[in-house]
PQR file with spaces between the fields and no chain letter, atoms N, CA, C, O and H, PARSE charges and radii, in Angstrom:
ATOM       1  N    UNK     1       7.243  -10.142    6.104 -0.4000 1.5000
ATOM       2  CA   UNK     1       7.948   -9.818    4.879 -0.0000 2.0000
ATOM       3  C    UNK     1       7.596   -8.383    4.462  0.5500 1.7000
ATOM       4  O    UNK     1       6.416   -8.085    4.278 -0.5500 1.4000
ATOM       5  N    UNK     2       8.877   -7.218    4.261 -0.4000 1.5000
ATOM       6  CA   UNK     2       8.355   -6.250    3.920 -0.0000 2.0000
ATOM       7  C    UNK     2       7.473   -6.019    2.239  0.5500 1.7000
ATOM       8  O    UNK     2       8.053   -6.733    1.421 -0.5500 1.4000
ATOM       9  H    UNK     2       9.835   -7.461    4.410  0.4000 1.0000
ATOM      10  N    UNK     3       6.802   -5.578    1.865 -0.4000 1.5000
ATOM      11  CA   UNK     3       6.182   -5.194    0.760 -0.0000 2.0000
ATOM      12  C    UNK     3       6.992   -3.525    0.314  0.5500 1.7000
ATOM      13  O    UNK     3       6.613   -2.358    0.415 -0.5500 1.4000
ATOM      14  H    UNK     3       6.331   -4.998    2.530  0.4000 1.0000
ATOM      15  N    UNK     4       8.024   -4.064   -0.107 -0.4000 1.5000
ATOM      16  CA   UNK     4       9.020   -3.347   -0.787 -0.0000 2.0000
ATOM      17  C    UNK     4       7.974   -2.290   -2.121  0.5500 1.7000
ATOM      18  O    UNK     4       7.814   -1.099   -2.392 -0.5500 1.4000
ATOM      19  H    UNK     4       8.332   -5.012   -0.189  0.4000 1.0000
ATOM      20  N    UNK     5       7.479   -3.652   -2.632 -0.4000 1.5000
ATOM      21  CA   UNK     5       7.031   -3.104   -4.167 -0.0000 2.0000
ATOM      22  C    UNK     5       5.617   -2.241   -4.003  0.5500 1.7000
ATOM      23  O    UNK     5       5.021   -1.737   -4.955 -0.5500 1.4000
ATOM      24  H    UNK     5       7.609   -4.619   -2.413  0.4000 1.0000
ATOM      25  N    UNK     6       5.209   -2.169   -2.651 -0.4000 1.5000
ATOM      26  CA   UNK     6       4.089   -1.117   -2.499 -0.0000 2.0000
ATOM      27  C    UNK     6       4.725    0.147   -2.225  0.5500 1.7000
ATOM      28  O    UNK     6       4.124    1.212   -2.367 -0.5500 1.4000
ATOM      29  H    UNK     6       5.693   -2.579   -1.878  0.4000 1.0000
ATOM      30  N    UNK     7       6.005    0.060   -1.808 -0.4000 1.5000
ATOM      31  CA   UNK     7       6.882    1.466   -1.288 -0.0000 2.0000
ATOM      32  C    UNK     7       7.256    2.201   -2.372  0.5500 1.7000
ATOM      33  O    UNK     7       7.266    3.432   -2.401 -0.5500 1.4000
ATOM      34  H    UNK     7       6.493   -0.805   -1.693  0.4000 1.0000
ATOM      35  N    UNK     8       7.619    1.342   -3.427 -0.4000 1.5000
ATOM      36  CA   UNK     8       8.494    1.749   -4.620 -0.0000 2.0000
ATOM      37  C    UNK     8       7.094    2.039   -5.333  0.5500 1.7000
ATOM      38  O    UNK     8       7.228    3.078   -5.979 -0.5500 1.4000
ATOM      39  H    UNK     8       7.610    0.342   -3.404  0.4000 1.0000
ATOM      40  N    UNK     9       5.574    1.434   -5.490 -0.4000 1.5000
ATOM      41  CA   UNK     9       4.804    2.230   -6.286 -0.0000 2.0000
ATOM      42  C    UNK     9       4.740    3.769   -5.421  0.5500 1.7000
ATOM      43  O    UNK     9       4.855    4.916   -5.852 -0.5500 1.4000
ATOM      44  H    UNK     9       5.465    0.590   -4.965  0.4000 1.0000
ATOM      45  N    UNK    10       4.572    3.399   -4.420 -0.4000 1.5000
ATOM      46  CA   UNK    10       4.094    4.809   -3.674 -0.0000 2.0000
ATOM      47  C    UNK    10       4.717    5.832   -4.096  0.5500 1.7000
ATOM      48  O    UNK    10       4.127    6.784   -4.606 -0.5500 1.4000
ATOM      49  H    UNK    10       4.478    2.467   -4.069  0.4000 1.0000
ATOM      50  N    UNK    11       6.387    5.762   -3.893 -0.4000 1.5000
ATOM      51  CA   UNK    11       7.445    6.589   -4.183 -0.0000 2.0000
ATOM      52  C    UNK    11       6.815    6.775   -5.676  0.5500 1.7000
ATOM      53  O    UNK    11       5.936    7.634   -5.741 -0.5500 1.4000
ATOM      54  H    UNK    11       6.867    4.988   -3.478  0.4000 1.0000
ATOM      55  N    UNK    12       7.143    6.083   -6.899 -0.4000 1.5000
ATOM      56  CA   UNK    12       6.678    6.279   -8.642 -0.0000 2.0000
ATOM      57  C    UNK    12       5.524    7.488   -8.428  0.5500 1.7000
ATOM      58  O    UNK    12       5.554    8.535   -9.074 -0.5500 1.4000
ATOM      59  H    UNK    12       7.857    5.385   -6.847  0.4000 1.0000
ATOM      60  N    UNK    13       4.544    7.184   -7.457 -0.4000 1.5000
ATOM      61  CA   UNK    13       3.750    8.046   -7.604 -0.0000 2.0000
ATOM      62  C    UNK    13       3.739    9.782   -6.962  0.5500 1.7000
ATOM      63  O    UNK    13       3.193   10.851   -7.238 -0.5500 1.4000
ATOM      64  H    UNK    13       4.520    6.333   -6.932  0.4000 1.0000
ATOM      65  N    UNK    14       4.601    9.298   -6.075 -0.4000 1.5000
ATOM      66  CA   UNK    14       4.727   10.838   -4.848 -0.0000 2.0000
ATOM      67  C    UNK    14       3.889   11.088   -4.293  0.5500 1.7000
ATOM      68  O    UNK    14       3.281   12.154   -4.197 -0.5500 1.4000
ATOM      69  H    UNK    14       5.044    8.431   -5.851  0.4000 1.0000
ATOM      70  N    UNK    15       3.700    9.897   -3.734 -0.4000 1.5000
ATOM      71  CA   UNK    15       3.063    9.981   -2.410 -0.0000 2.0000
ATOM      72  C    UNK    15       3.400   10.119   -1.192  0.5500 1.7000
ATOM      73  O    UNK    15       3.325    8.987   -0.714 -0.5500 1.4000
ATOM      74  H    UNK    15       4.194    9.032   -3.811  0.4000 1.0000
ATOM      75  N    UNK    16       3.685   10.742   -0.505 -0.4000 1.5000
ATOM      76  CA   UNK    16       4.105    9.809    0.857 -0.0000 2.0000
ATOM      77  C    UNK    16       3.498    9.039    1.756  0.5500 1.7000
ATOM      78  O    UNK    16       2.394    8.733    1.305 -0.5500 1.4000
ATOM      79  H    UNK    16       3.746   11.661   -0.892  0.4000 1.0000
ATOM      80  N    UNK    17       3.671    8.597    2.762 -0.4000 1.5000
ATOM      81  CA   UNK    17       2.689    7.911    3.229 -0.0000 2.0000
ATOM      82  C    UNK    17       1.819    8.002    4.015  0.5500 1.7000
ATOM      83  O    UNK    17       1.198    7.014    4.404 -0.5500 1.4000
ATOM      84  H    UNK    17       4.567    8.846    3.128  0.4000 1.0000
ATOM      85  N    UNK    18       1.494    9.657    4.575 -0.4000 1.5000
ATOM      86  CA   UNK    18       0.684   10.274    4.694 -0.0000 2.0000
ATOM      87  C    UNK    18      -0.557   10.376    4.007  0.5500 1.7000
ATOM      88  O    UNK    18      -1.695   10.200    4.441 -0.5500 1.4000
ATOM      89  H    UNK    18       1.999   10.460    4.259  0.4000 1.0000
ATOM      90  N    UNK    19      -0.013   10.805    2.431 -0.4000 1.5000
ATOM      91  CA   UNK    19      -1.300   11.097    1.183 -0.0000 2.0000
ATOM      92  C    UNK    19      -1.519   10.046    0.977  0.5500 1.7000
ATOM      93  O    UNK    19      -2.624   10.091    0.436 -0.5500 1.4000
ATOM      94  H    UNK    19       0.912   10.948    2.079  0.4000 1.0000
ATOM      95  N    UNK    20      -1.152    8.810    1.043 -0.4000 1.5000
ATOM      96  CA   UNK    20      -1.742    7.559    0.125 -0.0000 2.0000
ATOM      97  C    UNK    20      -3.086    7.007    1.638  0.5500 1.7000
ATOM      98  O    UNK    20      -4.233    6.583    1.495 -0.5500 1.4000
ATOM      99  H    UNK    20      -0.254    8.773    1.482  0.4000 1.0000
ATOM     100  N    UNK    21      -2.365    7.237    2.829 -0.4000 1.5000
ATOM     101  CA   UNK    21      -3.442    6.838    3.695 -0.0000 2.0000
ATOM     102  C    UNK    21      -5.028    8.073    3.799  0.5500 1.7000
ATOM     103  O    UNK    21      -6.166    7.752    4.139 -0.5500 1.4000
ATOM     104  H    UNK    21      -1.433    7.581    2.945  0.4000 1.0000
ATOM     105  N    UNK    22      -4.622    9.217    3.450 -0.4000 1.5000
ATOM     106  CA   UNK    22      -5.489   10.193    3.538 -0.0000 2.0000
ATOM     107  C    UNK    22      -6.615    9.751    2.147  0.5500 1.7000
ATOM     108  O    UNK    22      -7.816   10.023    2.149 -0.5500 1.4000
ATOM     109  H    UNK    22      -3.697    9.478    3.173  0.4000 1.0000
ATOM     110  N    UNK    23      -5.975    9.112    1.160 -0.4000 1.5000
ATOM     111  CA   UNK    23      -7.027    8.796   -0.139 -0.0000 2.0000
ATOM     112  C    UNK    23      -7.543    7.483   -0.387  0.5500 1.7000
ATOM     113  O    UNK    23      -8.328    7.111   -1.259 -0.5500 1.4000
ATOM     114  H    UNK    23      -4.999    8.891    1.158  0.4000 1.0000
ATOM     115  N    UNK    24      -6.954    6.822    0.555 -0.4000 1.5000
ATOM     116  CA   UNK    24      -7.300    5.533    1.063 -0.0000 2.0000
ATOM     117  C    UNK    24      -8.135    4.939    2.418  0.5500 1.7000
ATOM     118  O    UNK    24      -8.619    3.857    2.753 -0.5500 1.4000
ATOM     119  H    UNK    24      -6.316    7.124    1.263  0.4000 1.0000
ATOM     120  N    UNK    25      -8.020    6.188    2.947 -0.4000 1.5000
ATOM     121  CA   UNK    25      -9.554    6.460    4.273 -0.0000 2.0000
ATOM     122  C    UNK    25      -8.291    5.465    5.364  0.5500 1.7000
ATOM     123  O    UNK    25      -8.995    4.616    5.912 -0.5500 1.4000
ATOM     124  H    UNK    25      -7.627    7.067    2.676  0.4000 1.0000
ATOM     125  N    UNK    26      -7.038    5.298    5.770 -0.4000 1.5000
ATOM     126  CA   UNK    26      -6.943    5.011    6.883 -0.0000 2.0000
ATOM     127  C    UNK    26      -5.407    5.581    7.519  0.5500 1.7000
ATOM     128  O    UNK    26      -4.698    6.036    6.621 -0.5500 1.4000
ATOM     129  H    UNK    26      -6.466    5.987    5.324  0.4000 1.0000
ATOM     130  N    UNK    27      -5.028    5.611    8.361 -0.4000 1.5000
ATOM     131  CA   UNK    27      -3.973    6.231    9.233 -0.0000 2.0000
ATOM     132  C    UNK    27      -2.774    5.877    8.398  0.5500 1.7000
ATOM     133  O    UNK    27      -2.711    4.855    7.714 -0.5500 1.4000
ATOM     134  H    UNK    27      -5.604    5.242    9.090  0.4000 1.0000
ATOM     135  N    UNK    28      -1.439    7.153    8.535 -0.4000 1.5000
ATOM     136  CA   UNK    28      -0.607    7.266    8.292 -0.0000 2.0000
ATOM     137  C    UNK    28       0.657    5.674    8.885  0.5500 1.7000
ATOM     138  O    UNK    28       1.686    5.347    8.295 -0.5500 1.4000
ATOM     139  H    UNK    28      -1.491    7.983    9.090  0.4000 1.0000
ATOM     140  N    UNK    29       0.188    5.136    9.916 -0.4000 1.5000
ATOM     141  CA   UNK    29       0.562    4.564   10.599 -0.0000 2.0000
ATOM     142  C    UNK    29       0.146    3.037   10.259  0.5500 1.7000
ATOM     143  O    UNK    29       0.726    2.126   10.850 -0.5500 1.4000
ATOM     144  H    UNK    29      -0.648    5.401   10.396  0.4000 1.0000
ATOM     145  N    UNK    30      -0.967    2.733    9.203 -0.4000 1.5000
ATOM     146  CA   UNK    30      -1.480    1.464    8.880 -0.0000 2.0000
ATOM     147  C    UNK    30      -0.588    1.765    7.543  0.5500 1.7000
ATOM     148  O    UNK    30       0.293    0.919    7.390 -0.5500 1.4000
ATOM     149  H    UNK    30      -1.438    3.473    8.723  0.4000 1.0000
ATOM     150  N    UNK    31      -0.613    2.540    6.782 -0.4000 1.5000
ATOM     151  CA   UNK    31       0.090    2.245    5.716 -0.0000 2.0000
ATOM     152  C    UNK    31       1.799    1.725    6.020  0.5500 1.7000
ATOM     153  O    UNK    31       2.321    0.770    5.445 -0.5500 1.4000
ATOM     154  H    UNK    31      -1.329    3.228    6.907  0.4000 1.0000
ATOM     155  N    UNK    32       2.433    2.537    6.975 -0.4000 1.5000
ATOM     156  CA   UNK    32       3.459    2.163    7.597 -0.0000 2.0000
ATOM     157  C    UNK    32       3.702    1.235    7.511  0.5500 1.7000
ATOM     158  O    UNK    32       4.681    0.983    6.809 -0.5500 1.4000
ATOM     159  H    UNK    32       2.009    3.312    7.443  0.4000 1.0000
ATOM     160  N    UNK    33       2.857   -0.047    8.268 -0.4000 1.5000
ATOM     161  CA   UNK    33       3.084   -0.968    8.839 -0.0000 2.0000
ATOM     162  C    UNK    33       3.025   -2.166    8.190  0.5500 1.7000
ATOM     163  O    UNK    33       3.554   -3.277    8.237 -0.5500 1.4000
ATOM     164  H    UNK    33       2.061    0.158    8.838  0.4000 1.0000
ATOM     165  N    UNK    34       2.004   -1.420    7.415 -0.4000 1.5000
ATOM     166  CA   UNK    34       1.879   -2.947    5.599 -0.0000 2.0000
ATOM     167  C    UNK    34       3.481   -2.587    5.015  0.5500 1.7000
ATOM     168  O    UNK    34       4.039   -3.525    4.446 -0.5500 1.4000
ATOM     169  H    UNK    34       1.574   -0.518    7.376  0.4000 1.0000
ATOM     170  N    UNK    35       4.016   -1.676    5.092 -0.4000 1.5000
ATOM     171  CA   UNK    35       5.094   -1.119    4.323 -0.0000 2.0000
ATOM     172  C    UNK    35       6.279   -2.208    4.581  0.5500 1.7000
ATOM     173  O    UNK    35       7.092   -2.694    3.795 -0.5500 1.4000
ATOM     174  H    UNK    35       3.563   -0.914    5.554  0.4000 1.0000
ATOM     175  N    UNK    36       5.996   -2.484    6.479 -0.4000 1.5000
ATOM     176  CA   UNK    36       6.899   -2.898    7.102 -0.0000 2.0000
ATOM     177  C    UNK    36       6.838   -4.094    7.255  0.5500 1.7000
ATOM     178  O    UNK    36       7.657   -4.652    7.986 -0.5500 1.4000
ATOM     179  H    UNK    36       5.335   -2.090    7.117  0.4000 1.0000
ATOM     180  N    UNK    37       5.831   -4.807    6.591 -0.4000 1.5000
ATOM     181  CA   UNK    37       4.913   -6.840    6.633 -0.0000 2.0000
ATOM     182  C    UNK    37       4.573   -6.797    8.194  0.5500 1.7000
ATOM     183  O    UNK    37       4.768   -7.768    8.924 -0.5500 1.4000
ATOM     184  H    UNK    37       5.167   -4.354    5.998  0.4000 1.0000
ATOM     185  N    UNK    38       4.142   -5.803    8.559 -0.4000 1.5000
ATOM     186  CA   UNK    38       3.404   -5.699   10.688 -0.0000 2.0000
ATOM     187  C    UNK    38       2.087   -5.663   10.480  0.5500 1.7000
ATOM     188  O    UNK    38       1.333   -5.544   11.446 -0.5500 1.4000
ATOM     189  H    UNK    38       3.983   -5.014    7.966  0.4000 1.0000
ATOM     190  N    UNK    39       1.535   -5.774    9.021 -0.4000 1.5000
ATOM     191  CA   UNK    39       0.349   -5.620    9.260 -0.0000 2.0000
ATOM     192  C    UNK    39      -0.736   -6.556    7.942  0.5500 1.7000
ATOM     193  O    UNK    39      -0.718   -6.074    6.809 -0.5500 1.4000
ATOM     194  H    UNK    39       2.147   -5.872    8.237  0.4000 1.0000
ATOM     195  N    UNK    40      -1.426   -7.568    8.136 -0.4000 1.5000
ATOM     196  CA   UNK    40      -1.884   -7.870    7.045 -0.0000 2.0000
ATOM     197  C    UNK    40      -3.060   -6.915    6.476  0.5500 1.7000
ATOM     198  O    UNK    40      -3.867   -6.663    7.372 -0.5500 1.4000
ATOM     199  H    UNK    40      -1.440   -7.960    9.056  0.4000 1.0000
ATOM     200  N    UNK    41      -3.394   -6.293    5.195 -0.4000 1.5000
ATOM     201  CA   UNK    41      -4.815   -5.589    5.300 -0.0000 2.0000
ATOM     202  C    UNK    41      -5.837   -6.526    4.412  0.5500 1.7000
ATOM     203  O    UNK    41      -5.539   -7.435    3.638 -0.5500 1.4000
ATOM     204  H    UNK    41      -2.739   -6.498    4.468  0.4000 1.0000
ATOM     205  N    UNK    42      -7.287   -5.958    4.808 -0.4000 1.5000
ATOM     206  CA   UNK    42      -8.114   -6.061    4.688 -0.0000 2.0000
ATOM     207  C    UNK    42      -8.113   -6.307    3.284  0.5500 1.7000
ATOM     208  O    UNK    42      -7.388   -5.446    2.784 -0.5500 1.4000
ATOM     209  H    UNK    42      -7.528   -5.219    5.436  0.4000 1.0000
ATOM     210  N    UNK    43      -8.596   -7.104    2.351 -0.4000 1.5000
ATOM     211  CA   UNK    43      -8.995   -7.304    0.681 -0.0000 2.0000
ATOM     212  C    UNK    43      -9.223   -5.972    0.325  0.5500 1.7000
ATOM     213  O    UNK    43      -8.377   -5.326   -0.293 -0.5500 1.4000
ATOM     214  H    UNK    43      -9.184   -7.803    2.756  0.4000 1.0000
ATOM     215  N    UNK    44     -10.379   -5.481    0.693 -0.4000 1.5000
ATOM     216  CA   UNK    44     -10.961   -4.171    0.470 -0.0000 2.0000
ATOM     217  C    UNK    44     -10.157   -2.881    0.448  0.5500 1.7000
ATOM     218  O    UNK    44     -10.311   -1.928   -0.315 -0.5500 1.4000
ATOM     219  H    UNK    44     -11.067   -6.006    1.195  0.4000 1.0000
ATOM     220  N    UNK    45      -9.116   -3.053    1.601 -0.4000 1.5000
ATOM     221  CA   UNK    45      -7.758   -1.805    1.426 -0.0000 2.0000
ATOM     222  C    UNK    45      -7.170   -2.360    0.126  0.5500 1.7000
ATOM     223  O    UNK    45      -7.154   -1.834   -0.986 -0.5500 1.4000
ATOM     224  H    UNK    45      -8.991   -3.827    2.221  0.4000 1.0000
ATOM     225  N    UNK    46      -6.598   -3.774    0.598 -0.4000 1.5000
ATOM     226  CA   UNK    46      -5.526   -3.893   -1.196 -0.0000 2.0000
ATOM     227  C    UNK    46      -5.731   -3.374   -1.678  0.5500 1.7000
ATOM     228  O    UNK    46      -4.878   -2.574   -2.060 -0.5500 1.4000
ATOM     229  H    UNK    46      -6.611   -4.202    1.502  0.4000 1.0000
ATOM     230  N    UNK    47      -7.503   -3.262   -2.315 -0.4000 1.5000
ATOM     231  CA   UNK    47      -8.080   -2.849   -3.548 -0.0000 2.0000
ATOM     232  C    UNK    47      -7.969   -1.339   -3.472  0.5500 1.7000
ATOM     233  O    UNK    47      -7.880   -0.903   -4.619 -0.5500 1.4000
ATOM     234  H    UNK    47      -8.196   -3.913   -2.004  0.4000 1.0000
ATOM     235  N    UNK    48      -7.949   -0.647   -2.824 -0.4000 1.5000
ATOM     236  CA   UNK    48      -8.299    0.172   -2.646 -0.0000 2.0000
ATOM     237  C    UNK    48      -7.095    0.908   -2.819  0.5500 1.7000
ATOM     238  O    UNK    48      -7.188    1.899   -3.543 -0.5500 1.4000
ATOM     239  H    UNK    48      -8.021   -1.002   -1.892  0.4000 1.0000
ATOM     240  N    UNK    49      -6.003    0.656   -2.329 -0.4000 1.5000
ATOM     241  CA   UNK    49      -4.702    0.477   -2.464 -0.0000 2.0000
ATOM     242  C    UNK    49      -3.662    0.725   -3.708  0.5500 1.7000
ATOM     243  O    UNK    49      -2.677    1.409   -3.984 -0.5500 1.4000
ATOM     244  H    UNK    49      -5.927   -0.149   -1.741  0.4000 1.0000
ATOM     245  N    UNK    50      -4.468   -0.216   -4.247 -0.4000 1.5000
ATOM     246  CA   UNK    50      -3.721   -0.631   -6.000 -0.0000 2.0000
ATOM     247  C    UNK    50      -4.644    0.225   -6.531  0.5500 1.7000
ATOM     248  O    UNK    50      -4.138    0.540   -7.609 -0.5500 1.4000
ATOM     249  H    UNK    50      -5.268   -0.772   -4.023  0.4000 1.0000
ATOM     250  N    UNK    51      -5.947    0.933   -6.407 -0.4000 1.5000
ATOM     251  CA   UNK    51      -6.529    1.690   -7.527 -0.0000 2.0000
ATOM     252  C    UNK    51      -5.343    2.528   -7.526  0.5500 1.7000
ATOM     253  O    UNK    51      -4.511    2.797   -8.393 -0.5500 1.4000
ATOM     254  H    UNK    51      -6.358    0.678   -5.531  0.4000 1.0000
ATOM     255  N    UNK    52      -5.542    2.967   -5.954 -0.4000 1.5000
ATOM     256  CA   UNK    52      -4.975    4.777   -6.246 -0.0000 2.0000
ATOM     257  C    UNK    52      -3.482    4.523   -6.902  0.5500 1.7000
ATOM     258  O    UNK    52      -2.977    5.409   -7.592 -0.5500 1.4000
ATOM     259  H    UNK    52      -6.218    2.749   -5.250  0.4000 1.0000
ATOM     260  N    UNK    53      -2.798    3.281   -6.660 -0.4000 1.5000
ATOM     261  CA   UNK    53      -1.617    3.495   -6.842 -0.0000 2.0000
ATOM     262  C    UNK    53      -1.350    2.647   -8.319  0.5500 1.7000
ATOM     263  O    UNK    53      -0.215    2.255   -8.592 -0.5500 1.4000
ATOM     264  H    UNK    53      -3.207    2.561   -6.099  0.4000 1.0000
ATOM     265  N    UNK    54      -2.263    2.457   -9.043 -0.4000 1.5000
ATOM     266  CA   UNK    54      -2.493    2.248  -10.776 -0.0000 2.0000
ATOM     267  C    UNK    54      -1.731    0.316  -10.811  0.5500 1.7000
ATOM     268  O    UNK    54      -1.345   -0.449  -11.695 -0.5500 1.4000
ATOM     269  H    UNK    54      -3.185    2.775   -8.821  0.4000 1.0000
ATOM     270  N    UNK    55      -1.839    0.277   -9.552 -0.4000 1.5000
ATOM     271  CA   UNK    55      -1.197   -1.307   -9.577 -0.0000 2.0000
ATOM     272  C    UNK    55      -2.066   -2.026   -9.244  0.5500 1.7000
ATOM     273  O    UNK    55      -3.024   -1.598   -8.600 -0.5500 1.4000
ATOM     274  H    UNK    55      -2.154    0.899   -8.835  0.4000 1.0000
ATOM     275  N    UNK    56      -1.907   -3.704   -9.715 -0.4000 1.5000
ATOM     276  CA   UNK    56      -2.922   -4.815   -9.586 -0.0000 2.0000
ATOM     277  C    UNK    56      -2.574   -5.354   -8.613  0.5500 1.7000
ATOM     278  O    UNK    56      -1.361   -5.309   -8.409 -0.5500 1.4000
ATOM     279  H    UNK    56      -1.128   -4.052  -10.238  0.4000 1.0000
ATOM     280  N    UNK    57      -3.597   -6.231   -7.398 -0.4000 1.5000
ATOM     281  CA   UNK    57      -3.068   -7.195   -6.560 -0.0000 2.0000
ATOM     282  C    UNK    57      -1.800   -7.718   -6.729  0.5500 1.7000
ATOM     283  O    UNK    57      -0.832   -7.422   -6.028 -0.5500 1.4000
ATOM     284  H    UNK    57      -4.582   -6.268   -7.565  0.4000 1.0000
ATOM     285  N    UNK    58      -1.799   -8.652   -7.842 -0.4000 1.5000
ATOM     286  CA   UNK    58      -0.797   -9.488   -8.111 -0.0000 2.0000
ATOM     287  C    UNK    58       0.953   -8.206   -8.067  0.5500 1.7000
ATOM     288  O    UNK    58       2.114   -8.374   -7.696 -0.5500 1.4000
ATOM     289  H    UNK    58      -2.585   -8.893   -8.411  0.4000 1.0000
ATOM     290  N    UNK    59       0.424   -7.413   -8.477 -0.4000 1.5000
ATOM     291  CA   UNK    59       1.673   -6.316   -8.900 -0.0000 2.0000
ATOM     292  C    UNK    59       2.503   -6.309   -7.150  0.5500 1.7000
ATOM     293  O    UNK    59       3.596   -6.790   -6.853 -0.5500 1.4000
ATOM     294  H    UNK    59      -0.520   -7.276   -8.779  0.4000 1.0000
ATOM     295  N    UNK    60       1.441   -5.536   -6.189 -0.4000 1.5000
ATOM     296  CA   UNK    60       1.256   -5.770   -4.747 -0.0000 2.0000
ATOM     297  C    UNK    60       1.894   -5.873   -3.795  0.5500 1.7000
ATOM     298  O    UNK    60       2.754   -5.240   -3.182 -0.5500 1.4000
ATOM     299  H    UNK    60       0.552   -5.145   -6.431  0.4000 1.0000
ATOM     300  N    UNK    61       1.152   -7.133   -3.709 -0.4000 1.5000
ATOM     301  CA   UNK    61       0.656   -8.041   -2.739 -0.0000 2.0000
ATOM     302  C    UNK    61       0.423   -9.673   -2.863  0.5500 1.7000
ATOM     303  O    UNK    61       0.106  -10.503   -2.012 -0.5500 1.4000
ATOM     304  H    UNK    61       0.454   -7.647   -4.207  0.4000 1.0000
ATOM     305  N    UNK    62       0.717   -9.793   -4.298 -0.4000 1.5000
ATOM     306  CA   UNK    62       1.273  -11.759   -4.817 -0.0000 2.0000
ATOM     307  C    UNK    62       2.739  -12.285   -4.305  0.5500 1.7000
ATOM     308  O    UNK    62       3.698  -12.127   -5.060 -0.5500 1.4000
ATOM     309  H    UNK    62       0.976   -9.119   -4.990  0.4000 1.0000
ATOM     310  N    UNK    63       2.939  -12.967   -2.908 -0.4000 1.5000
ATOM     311  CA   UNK    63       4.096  -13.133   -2.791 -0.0000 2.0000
ATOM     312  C    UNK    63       5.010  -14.171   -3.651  0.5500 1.7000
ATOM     313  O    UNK    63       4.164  -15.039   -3.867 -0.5500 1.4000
ATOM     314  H    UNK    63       2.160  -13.096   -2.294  0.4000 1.0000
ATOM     315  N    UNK    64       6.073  -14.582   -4.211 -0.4000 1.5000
ATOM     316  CA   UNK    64       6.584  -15.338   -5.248 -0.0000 2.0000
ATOM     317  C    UNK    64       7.049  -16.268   -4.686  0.5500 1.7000
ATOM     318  O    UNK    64       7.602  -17.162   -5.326 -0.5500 1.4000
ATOM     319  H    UNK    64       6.760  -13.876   -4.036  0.4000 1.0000
């Protein structure tokens, strides 16, 4: 399942998905792929994830 609503914070913020992996300590290519539901991450990325991008798990990564 893609995670649409991590794309659309990213975009709110202007990031691309280059900078959000560079402030998040992992490859341009892992953010990608969560982008694309190819990749489950780690708790510790979520978090890490939703700081930079001012969103909560649930905001995310809570599927409905």
């Amino acid at each position: 399942m893609k995670n649409i609503r991590m794309k659309l914070a990213r975009v709110e913020k202007d990031l691309s998905q280059e900078q959000l992996a560079q402030l998040v300590g992992v490859s341009r290519q892992t953010i990608g792929l969560i982008e694309l539901g190819k990749y489950n991450p780690s708790l510790s990325l979520c978090v890490a994830i939703c700081k930079t991008l001012s969103k909560t798990l649930n905001d995310l990564f809570w599927e409905e």
